[in-house]
N, C-alpha and C positions, 0 to 999 in steps of 0.2 A: 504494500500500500504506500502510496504517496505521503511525504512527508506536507504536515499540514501546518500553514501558518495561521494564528489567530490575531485578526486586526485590532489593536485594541488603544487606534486614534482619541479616539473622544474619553478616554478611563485613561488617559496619559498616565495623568501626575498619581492618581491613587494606584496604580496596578505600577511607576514605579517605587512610590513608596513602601509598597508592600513587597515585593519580587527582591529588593533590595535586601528583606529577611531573607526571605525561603524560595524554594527551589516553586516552581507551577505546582507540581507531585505535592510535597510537601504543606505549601496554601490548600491544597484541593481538601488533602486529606486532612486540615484543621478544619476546613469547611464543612465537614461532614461530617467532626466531631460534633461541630456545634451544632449541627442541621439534628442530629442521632442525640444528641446528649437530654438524658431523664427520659426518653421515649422507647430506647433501644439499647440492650447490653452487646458488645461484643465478645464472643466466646472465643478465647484462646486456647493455642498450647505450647508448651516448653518443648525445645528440641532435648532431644536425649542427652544429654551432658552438653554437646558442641554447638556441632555444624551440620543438622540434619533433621529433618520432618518427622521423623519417626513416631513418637506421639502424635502427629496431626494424621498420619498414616493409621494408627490403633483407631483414633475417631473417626475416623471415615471409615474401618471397618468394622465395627459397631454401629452407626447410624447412618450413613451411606450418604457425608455431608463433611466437610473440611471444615475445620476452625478459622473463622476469620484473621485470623493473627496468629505467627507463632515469633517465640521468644529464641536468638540464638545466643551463645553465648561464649565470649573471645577467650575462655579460661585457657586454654590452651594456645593461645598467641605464641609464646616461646618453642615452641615446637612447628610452627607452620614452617612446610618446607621454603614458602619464599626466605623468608631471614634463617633459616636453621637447616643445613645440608643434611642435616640426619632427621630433619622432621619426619612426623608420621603423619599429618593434617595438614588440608592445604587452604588457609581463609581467603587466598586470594582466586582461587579457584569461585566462581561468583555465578556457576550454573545454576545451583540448585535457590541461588537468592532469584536469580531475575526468573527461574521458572515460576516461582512461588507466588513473585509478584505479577506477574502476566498472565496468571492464571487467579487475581484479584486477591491474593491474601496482600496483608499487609505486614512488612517486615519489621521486627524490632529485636533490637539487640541490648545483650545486660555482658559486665564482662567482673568475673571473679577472678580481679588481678593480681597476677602471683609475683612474689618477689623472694629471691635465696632465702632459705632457714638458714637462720644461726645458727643450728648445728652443723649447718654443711650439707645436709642431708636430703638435695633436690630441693623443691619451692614449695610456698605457701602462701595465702590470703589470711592464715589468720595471726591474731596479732598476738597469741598464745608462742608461736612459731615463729616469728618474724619480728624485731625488733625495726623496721622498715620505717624512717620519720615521714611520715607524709607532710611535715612544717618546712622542712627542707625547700621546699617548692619553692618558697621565700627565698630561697638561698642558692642563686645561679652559680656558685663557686664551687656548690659541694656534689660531692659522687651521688649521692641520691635524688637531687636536680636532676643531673642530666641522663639519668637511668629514667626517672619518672615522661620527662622530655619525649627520651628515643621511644621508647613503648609507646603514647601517644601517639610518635609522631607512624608507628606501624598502623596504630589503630586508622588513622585520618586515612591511611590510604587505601583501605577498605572501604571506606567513606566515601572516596573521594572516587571510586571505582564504581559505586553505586550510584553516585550522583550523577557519573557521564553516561548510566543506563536509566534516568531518568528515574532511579528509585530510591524513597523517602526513606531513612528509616526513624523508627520509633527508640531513644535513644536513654535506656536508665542504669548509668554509670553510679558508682561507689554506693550502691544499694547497702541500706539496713547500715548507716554509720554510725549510728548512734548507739547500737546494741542495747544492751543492759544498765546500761549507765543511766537512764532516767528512770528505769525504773524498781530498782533494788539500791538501797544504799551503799553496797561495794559491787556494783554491778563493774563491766566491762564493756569495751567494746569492742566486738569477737573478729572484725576486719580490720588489718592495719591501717586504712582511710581514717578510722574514723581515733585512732587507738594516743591519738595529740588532743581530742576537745574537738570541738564546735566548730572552731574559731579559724583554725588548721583546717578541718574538713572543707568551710568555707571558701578559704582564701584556694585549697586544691580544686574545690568544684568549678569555681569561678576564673579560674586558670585556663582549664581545659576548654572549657567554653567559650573563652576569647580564644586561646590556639586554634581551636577547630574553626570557629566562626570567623574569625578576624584575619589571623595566621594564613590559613588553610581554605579560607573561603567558602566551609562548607557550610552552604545555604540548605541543604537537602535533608537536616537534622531539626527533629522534634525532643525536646528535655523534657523527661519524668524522673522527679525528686520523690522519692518513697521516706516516709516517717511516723512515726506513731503518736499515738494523742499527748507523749509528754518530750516531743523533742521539737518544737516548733523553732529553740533555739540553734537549730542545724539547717534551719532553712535557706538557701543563698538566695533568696532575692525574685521578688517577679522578675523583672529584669531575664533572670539565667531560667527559668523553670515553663515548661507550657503546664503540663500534668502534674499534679500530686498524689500519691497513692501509699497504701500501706500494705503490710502481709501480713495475713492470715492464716494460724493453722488452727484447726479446732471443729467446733459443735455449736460453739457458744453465739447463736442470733442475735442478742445482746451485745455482746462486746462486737462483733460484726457493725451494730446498726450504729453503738458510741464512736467507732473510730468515724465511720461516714460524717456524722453528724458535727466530731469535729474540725474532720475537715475540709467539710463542706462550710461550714462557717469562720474557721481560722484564715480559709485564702477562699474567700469567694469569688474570685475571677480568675479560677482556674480548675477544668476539669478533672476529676476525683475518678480514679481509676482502681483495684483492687488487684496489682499490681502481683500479687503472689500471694496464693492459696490452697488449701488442702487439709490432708487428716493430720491430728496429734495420735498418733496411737492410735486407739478403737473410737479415737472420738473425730468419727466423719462426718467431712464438711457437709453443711445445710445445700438443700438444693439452691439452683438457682431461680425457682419462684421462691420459694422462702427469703431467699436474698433481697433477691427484689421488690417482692411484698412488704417486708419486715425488717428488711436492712438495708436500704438505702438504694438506689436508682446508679450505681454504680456504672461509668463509662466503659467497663471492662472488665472481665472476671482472669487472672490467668490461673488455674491446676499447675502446681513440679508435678514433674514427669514420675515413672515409675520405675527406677532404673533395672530391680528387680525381674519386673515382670520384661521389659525389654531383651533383658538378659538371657531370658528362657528358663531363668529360676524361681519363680514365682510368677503363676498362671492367674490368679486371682485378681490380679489389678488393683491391690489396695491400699498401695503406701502414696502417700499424699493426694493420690486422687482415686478414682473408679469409673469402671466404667458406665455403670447406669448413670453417675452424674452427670455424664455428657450424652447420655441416651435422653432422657429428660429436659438437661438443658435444652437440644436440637431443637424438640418439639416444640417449646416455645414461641408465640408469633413473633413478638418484640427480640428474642435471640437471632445475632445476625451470623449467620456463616459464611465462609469464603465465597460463595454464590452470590451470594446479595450484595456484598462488599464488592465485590468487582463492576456490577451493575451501578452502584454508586459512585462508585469512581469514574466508569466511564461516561455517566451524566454530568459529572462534575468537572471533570476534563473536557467533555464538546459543549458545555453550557454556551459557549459564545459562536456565533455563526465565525463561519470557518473557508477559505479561496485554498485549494490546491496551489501549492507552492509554482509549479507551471505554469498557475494562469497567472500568477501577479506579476509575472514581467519585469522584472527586476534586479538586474545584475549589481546593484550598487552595492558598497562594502556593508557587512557585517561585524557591528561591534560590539562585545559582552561588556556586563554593567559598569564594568572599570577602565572600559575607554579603550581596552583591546581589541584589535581585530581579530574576528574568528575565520580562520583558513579550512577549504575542507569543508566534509560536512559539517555540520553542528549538534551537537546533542542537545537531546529538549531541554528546552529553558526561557529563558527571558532573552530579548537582544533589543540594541538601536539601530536602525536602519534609515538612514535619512529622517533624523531627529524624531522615528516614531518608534515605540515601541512594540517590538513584536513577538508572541510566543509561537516557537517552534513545538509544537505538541511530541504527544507518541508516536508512534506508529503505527 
């Protein structure tokens, strides 16, 4: 199919106001937050530990419907064979993302960042095992600056790989910082991110998100800050954050409906997502009408995976999620599946009348937001083109 241009003369200055954030993809797909949000949950699922649908693979063969969203997760960065000759994983490998997205799921990724044990003894995220300063960051001189740095700057080009196939992702870095620490008087916090205070978490969050945004250019990222009802003081900022969400593991519909409730009210101009959930034990999670009946209108639900049951050693399906709970969920009208989410997207991407690129007759230079000329095709995005702006769509 022809590459489509969208004319978008008369919406100049507000579409470049906004384009200047976020990728087309990425606007669209905030748009449909908003358009969905308290009327419609999105059902997700966690890739099996990495880089891979496998779970969304188990729900589709249970209810014969894909999850609208799945979660991947960069834990294994150090290993990908682009930077590591002995890798066993490859993130830059980007088949199974663009199929995901092209067939309308929506991508999002969480990365359980490992950094050397103190013992010596291979890597780790937690800060039981790693004495790793995330305050550092502060500190351009020191070895753990520029360790924190290089990793980023692997992550951005993941990023930056998805962004030239036109896909958004959904983006929740140093998840659960805050651990225990607000809520036991010698609590911890069980991620090295978080393992310096607030304050340090912070100034790291806020870091990355100028490097990626600023640095790096990458327009094509959505920020989800997860926290619980007693860490509001770990929050960076509207500014840094679209989504807020918390995790849940449990039974308990109550403490479900308190966290919604507060923060639905602590950051009300921003939607409230349910960011990671599942069983404690024997105590499995509420369905999703219970949820939503009784606990809050949540912008998304995501189930951890089973790694068990993936594994071939437990057939039951029942550590942190199950399967009737995504049998139930499906059935839901207001539950949205990879089906319907694509249908959305692709309303939201041709909502503007659209000239085949052929007919607009126009060979004049092509220049992206920062006054470069784009050589070559172009990948979709925003451009100027004889002081108008234009979006190059899908495909």
């Amino acid at each position: 199919m022809k590459k489509r241009i969208l004319l978008l003369a008369c919406l100049l200055i507000s579409v470049i106001t906004v384009s200047a954030e976020r990728s087309p993809e990425a606007q669209a797909l905030l748009n449909i937050f908003n358009n969905i949000y308290g009327n419609k949950v999105i059902i997700c699922s966690m890739a099996n530990v990495n880089w891979n649908i496998t779970e969304a693979e188990n729900v589709y063969s249970w209810t014969g419907k894909y999850p609208a969203m799945t979660t991947f997760d960069f834990i294994h960065a150090p290993y990908s064979k682009d930077v590591n000759i002995q890798g066993w994983i490859d993130y830059s490998d980007m088949r199974i993302i663009k199929d995901w997205w092209q067939k309308g799921g929506i991508v999002s990724c969480m990365w359980h960042w490992l950094q050397q044990r103190d013992d010596g003894n291979g890597m780790s995220f937690y800060s039981s095992e790693t004495s790793f300063d995330p305050s550092k960051i502060n500190d351009p001189s020191s070895a753990e600056y520029a360790k924190m740095v290089s990793d980023m700057d692997q992550i951005a080009g993941y990023f930056k790989q998805m962004k030239d196939l036109g896909i958004p992702v959904v983006w929740r870095p140093l998840h659960e910082a805050a651990g225990n620490t607000n809520n036991y008087p010698n609590g911890t916090a069980w991620f090295w991110w978080g393992s310096k205070g607030a304050n340090a978490f912070i100034q790291l969050w806020r870091f990355m998100h100028d490097y990626f945004t600023d640095t790096k250019g990458l327009n094509n990222i959505i920020w989800v800050w997860n926290g619980g009802i007693n860490d509001d003081d770990w929050y960076p900022g509207d500014e840094y954050v679209d989504v807020v969400g918390d995790d849940y593991y449990g039974s308990n519909i109550y403490n479900i409906n308190a966290s919604w409730n507060h923060l639905k009210n602590s950051f009300p101009n921003k939607f409230v997502a349910l960011t990671e959930c599942g069983n404690s034990g024997t105590n499995l999670l509420p369905p999703m009408e219970d949820i939503w009946d009784f606990a809050g209108k949540w912008l998304w639900a995501m189930p951890w995976y089973d790694y068990a049951y993936n594994d071939a050693n437990d057939r039951t399906h029942t550590q942190h999620d199950y399967h009737t709970w995504f049998v139930e969920a499906m059935q839901l009208d207001y539950a949205l599946d990879r089906e319907a989410m694509k249908s959305l997207l692709d309303a939201e991407m041709t909502s503007v009348d659209t000239i085949e690129m052929s007919d607009a007759a126009d060979d004049s230079p092509l220049y992206d937001l920062h006054g470069i000329r784009v050589l070559g095709n172009p990948a979709p995005g925003i451009y100027i083109r004889n002081g108008k702006a234009i979006v190059i769509g899908r495909q």
